[in-house]
C-alpha positions as CSV (number, residue, x, y, z in Angstrom):
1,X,-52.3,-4.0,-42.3
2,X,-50.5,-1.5,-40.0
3,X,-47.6,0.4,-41.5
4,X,-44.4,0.0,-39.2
5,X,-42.1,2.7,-38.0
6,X,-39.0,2.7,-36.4
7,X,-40.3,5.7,-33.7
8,X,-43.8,7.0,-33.5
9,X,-44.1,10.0,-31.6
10,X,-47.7,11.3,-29.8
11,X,-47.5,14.6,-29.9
12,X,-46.8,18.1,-31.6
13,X,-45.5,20.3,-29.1
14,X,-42.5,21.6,-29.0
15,X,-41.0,18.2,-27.6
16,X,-42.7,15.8,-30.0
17,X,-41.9,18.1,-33.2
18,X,-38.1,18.5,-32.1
19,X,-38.0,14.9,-31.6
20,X,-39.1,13.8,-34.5
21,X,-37.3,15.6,-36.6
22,X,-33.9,14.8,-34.7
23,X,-35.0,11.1,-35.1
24,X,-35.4,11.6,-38.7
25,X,-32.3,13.4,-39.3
26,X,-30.5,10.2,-37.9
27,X,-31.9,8.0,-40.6
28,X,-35.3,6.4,-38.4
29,X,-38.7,6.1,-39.9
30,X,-40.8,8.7,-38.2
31,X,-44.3,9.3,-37.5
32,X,-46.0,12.4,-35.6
33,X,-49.6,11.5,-34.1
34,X,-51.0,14.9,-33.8
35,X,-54.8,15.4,-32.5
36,X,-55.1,18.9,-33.9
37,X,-55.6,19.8,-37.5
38,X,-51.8,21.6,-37.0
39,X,-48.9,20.8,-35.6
40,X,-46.8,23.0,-32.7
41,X,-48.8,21.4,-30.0
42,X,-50.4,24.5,-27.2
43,X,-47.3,26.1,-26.9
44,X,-47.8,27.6,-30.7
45,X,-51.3,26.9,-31.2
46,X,-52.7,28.3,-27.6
47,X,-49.9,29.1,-25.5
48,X,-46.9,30.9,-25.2
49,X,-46.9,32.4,-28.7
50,X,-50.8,33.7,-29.5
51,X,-49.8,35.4,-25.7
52,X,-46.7,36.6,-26.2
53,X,-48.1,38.4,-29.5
54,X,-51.3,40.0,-27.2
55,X,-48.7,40.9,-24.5
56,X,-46.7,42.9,-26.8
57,X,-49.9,44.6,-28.1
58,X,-50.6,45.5,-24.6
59,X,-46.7,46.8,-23.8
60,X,-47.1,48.9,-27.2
61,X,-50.8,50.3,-25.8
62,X,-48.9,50.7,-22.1
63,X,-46.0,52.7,-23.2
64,X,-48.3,55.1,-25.1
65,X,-49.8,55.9,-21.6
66,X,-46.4,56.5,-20.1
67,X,-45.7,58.9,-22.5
68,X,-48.9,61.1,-21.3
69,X,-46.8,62.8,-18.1
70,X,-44.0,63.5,-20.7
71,X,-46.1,65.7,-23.0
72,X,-46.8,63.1,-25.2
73,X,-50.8,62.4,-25.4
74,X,-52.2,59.7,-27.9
75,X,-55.3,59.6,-26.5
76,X,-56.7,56.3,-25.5
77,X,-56.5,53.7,-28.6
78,X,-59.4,51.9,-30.6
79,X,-58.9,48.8,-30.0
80,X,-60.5,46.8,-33.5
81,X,-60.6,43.0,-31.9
82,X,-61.5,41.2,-34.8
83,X,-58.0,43.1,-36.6
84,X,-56.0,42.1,-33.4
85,X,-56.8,38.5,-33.3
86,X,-56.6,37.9,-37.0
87,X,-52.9,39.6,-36.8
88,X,-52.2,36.7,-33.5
89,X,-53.6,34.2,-35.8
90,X,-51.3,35.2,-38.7
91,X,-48.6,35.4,-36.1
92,X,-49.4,31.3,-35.2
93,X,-50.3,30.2,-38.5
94,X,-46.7,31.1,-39.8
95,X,-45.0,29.1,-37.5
96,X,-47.6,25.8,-37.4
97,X,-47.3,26.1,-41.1
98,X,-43.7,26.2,-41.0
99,X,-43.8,23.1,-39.4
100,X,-45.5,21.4,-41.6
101,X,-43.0,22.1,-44.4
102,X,-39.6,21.1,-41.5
103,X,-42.2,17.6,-41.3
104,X,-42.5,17.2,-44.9
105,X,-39.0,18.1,-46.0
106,X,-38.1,15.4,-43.5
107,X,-40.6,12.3,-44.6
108,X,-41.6,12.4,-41.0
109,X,-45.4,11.4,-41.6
110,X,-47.8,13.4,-39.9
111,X,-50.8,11.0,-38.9
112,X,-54.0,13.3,-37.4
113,X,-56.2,12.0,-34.9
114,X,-56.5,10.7,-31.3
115,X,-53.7,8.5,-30.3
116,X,-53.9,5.4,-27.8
117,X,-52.2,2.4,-27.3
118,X,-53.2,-0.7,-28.1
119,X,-50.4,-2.9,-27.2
120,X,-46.6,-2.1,-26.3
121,X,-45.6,-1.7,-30.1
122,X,-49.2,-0.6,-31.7
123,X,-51.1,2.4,-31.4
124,X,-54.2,3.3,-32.6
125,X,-55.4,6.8,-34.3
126,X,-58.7,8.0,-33.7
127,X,-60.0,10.6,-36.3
128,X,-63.8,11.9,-37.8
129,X,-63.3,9.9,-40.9
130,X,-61.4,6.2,-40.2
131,X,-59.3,4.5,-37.4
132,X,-55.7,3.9,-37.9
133,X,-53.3,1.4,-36.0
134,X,-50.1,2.2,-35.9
135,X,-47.4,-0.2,-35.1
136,X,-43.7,1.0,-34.0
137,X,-40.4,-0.3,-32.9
138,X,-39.9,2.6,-30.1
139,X,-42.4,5.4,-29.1
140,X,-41.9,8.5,-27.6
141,X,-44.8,10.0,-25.6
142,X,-45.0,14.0,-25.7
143,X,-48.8,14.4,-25.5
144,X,-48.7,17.2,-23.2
145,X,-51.1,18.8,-20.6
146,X,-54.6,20.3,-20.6
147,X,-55.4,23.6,-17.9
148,X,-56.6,22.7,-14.8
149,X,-60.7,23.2,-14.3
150,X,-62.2,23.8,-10.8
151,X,-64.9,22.1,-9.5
152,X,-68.5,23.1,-9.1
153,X,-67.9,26.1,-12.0
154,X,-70.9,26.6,-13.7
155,X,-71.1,26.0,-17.6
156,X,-70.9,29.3,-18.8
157,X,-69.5,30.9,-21.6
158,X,-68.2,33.8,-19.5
159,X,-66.0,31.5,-17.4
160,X,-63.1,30.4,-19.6
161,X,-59.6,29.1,-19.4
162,X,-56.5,30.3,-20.9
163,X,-57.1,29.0,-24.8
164,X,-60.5,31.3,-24.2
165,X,-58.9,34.1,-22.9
166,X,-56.5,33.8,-26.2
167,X,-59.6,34.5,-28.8
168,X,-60.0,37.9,-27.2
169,X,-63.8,37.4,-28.0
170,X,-64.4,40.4,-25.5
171,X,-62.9,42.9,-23.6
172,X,-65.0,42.5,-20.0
173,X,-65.4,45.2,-18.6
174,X,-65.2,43.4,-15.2
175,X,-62.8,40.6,-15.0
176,X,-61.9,37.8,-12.2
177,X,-58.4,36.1,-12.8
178,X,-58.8,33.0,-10.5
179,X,-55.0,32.3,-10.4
180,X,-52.2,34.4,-9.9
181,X,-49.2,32.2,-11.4
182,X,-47.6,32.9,-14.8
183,X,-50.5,32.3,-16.8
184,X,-53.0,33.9,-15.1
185,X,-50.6,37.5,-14.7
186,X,-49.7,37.3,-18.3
187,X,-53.5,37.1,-19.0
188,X,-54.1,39.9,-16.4
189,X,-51.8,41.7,-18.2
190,X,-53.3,41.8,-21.5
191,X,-56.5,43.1,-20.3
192,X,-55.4,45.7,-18.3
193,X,-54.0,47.3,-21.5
194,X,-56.7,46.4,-23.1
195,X,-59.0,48.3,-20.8
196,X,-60.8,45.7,-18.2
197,X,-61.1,46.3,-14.8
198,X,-59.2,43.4,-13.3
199,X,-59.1,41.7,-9.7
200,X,-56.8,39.0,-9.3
201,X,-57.3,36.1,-6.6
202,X,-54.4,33.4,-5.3
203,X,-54.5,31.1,-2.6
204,X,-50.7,31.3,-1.7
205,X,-49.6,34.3,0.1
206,X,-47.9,36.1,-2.8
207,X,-48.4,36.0,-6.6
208,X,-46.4,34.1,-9.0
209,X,-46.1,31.0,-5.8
210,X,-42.1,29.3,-6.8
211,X,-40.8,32.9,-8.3
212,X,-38.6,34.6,-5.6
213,X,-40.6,36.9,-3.7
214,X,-38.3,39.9,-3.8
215,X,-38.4,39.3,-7.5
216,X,-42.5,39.2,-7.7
217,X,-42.6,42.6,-5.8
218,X,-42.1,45.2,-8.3
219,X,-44.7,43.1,-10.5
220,X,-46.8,43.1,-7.3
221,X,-46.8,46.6,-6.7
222,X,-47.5,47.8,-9.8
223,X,-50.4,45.4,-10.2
224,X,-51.6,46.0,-6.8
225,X,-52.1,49.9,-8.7
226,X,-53.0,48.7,-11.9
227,X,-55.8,46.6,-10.8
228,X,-59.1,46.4,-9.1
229,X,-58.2,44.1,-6.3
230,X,-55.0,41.8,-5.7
231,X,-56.6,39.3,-3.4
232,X,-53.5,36.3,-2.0
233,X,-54.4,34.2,0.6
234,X,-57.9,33.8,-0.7
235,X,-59.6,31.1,-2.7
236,X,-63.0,31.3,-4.5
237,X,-65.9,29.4,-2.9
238,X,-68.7,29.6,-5.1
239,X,-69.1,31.2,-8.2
240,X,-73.0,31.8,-9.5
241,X,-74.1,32.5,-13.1
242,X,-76.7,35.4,-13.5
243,X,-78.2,36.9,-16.9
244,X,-76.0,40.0,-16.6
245,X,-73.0,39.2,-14.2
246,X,-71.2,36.4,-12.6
247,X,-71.6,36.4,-8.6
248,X,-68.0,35.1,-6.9
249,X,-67.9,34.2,-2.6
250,X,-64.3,34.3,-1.5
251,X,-63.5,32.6,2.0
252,X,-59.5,33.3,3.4
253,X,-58.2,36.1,6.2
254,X,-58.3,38.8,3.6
255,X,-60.8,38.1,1.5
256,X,-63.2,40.7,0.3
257,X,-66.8,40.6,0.2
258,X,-69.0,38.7,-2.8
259,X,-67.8,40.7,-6.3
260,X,-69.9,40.7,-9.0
261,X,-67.7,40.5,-12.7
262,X,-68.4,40.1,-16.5
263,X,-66.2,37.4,-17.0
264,X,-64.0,35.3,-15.1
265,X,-60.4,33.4,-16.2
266,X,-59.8,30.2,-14.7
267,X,-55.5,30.0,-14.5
268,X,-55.1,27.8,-11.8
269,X,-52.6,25.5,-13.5
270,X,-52.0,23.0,-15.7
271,X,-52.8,19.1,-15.5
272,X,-50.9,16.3,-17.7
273,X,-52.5,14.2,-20.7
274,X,-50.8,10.8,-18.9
275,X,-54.5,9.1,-18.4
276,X,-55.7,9.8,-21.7
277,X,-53.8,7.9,-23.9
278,X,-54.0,4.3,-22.7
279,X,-50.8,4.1,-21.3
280,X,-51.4,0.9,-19.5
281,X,-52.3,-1.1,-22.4
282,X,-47.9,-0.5,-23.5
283,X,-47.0,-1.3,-20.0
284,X,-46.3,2.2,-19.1
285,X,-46.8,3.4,-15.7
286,X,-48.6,6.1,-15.2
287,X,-49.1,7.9,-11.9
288,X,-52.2,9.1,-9.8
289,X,-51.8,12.6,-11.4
290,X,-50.9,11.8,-14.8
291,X,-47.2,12.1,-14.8
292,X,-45.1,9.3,-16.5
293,X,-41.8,8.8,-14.7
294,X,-38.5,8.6,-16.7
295,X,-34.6,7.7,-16.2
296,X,-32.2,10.5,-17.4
297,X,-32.3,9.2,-21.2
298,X,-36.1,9.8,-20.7
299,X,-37.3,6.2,-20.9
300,X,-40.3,4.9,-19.4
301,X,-40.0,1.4,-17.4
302,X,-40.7,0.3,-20.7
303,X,-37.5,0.3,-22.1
304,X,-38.5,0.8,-25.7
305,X,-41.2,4.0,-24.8
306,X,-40.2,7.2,-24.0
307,X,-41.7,10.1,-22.4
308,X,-40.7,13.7,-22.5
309,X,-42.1,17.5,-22.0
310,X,-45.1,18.4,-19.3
311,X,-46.1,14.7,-19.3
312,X,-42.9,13.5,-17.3
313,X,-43.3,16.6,-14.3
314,X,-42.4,20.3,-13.7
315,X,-41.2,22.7,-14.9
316,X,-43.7,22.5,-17.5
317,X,-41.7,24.5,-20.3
318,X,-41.6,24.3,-24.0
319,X,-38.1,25.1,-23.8
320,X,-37.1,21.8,-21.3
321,X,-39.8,19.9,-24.0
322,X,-37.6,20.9,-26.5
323,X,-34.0,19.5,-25.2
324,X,-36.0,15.9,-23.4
325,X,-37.1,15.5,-27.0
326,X,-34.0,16.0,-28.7
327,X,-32.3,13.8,-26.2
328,X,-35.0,11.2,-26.4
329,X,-34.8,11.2,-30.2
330,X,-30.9,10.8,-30.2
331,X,-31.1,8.1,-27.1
332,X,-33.5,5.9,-29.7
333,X,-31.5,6.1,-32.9
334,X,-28.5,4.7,-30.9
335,X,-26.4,7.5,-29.8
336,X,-25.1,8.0,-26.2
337,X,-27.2,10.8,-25.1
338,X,-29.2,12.1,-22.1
339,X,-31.1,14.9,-20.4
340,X,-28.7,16.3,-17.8
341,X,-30.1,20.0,-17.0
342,X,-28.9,21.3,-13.7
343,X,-31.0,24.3,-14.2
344,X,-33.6,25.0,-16.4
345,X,-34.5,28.6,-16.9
346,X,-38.1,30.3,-15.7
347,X,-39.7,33.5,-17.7
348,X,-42.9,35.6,-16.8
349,X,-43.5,37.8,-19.6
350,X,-45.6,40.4,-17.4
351,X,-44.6,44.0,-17.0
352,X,-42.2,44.2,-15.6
353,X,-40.9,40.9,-16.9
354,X,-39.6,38.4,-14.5
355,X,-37.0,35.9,-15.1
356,X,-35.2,33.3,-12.7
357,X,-32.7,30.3,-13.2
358,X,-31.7,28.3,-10.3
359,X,-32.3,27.6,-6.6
360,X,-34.3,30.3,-5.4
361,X,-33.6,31.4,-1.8
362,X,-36.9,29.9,-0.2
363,X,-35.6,26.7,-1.5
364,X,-32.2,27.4,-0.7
C-alpha cells in the first residue's frame, strides 16, 4: 500500500528543497521526489554554483594578467583540470550533502526516482531497482527545466550543453558559444581565462537580449577584445561533424564566413520539465511550452497542487524558486501567505559583472 503524506514535493532545486523544509517546520508530513542520486536540483548540482566556482578560477587567472603592465609577471598558469574540477566537485558536494542532513534533521523523506502522476492525489516514482506510488493530500510541483537543444545538431561529443561545459573535460582550443545570454557569457568567460580561443554567436542584436543595453556594453566591449569573433544578429545554419574539427554556416547581415572550431557550446536557453511529469493525469494544465500557470499563492487550477520555480515562467532564477517555494509551503500548511514580488533581481556573473532589478528602459 502507498504511504500517505500531507505534501509531496517533485523536485530538489532550490524551490522544492526550501519548500519542503518550510512545510515540515509547520508540522506537515513531507516528501521530496528527487530524480538525481542528490538533492539541490541544477542550480547546485550543474548550475549556478559548479559555474560560479570556475568563474572565480578564471577572475583569479584574469587578474594575474592584469598585473603584467604593472610590473607584476606570473607567467601564464598550468592549468591541472583533473585538480580544478575535483575542487568544483568538492565545492557542490558540500552543499548537496548539506542538504541531505537540513532533509533528515527534518523527517522530510527523500524518495529517489522519476516522478509522475498517476491520479490527482497519487504519484508514482520510477527508479533502477522498484516502482513506488506515492499518494498525498497536496503536491507541490518544482521539477524544473532542462537546456534548450537545437535542431539538426549532430551527435557529437564535442557539441555540448551547459552541464558539459561544467565537467571542464577540455580546454578547446577553438570554441563556438551558440548563445550569447547569461549562460552562454558566463561559459565564454571561463574559457577565455582558461585559454580557448572563443567566438560567440546571438541572434538578437546585442548580447545578453532583456539586460539593458547600456549595461551590456562594457561587457560587450571587452569581449568583443577578448574574443575571436562576437557575431549578433547571426544564427547558425548548419553545423557538420568532421574527424578533426566541427564545420559551422552562419546566415544573418553580419555573419562571417563557415568557421571551423574544436568544440562548440550550445546556450541558447532553457526549456521547462511541465510535459514530463504526467501533469494531466492530476488535472493540471499544462501549456504548449511546458509552463504550468499559477494564482499569486502559486496554485495550479487544481486547487490542492502547486507549482513553483522555472516550471511556472520567467525569470528562471533560483532565487524567485526559493521565495514561490517558501510561499507555496506556508499557503499549504494553512497560513495566509503569497508570492507578491514587484521586482525580482537579475545577475550575470561575467567580467565585468552585470546586475539589474526592475523595468529596464526598453521596456519602460
Amino acid at each position: 500500500p502507498a504511504e500517505t503524506f500531507d505534501l509531496a514535493v517533485l523536485g530538489s532545486g532550490p524551490g522544492g528543497y526550501t519548500a519542503a523544509f518550510r512545510a515540515a517546520d509547520l508540522g506537515l508530513k513531507v516528501c521530496l521526489i528527487e530524480r538525481y542520486p542528490t538533492l539541490g536540483g541544477v542550480c547546485l548540482n550543474v548550475g549556478c554554483i559548479p559555474s560560479k566556482a570556475l568563474l572565480h578560477a578564471a577572475r583569479v587567472i584574469e587578474e594575474t594578467r592584469e598585473m603584467r603592465p604593472h610590473g607584476i609577471d606570473f607567467g601564464e598558469p598550468k592549468i591541472d583540470l583533473a585538480q580544478l574540477g575535483g575542487w568544483k566537485d568538492k565545492v557542490v558536494g558540500q552543499l548537496t550533502h548539506g542538504l541531505s542532513g537540513l532533509a533528515k534533521k527534518r523527517k522530510v523523506q527523500v524518495i529517489t526516482g522519476i516522478g509522475r502522476f498517476e491520479s490527482p492525489h497519487e504519484l508514482s516514482v520510477l527508479n533502477d531497482h522498484s516502482k513506488e506510488r506515492v499518494r498525498f493530500q497536496q503536491a507541490i510541483i518544482a521539477a524544473g527545466s532542462q537546456a534548450m537543444t537545437l535542431p539538426d545538431l549532430p551527435d557529437d561529443d564535442r557539441i555540448f550543453d551547459s552541464t558539459g561545459a561544467l565537467l571542464l573535460n577540455t580546454i578547446p582550443p577553438r570554441m563556438l558559444v551558440i548563445g550569447g545570454g547569461i549562460i552562454g557569457l558566463e561559459m565564454a568567460t571561463v574559457y577565455l581565462a582558461m585559454g580557448s580561443k572563443v567566438s560567440i554567436v546571438e541572434m538578437a542584436p546585442q548580447l545578453m537580449p532583456g539586460a539593458d543595453a547600456d549595461l551590456v556594453k562594457p561587457l560587450a566591449k571587452r569581449l568583443g577584445a577578448q574574443c575571436d569573433g562576437v557575431y549578433l544578429g547571426t544564427r547558425v545554419t548548419n553545423v557538420d561533424a568532421h574527424e578533426h574539427e566541427l564545420k559551422v554556416s552562419f546566415e544573418g547581415d553580419k555573419a562571417p564566413a563557415d568557421g571551423a572550431y574544436d568544440a562548440v557550446l550550445v546556450a541558447v536557453g532553457r526549456s521547462p520539465n511541465g510535459h514530463n511529469i504526467n501533469a494531466e493525469a492530476a488535472g493540471v494544465t499544462v501549456d504548449e511550452q511546458g509552463f504550468i500557470a499559477v494564482d499569486s499563492q502559486q496554485r495550479t487550477h487544481q486547487p490542492h497542487i502547486f507549482a513553483i520555480g522555472d516550471i511556472v515562467g520567467q525569470p528562471m532564477l533560483a532565487h524567485k524558486a526559493t521565495h514561490q517555494g517558501k510561499a507555496a509551503a506556508e499557503v499549504a500548511a494553512g497560513h495566509k501567505s503569497g508570492f507578491e514580488a514587484r521586482v525580482i533581481p537579475s545577475v550575470a556573473y561575467t567580467d565585468p559583472e552585470i546586475a539589474w532589478v526592475g523595468m529596464t528602459q526598453t521596456e519602460a
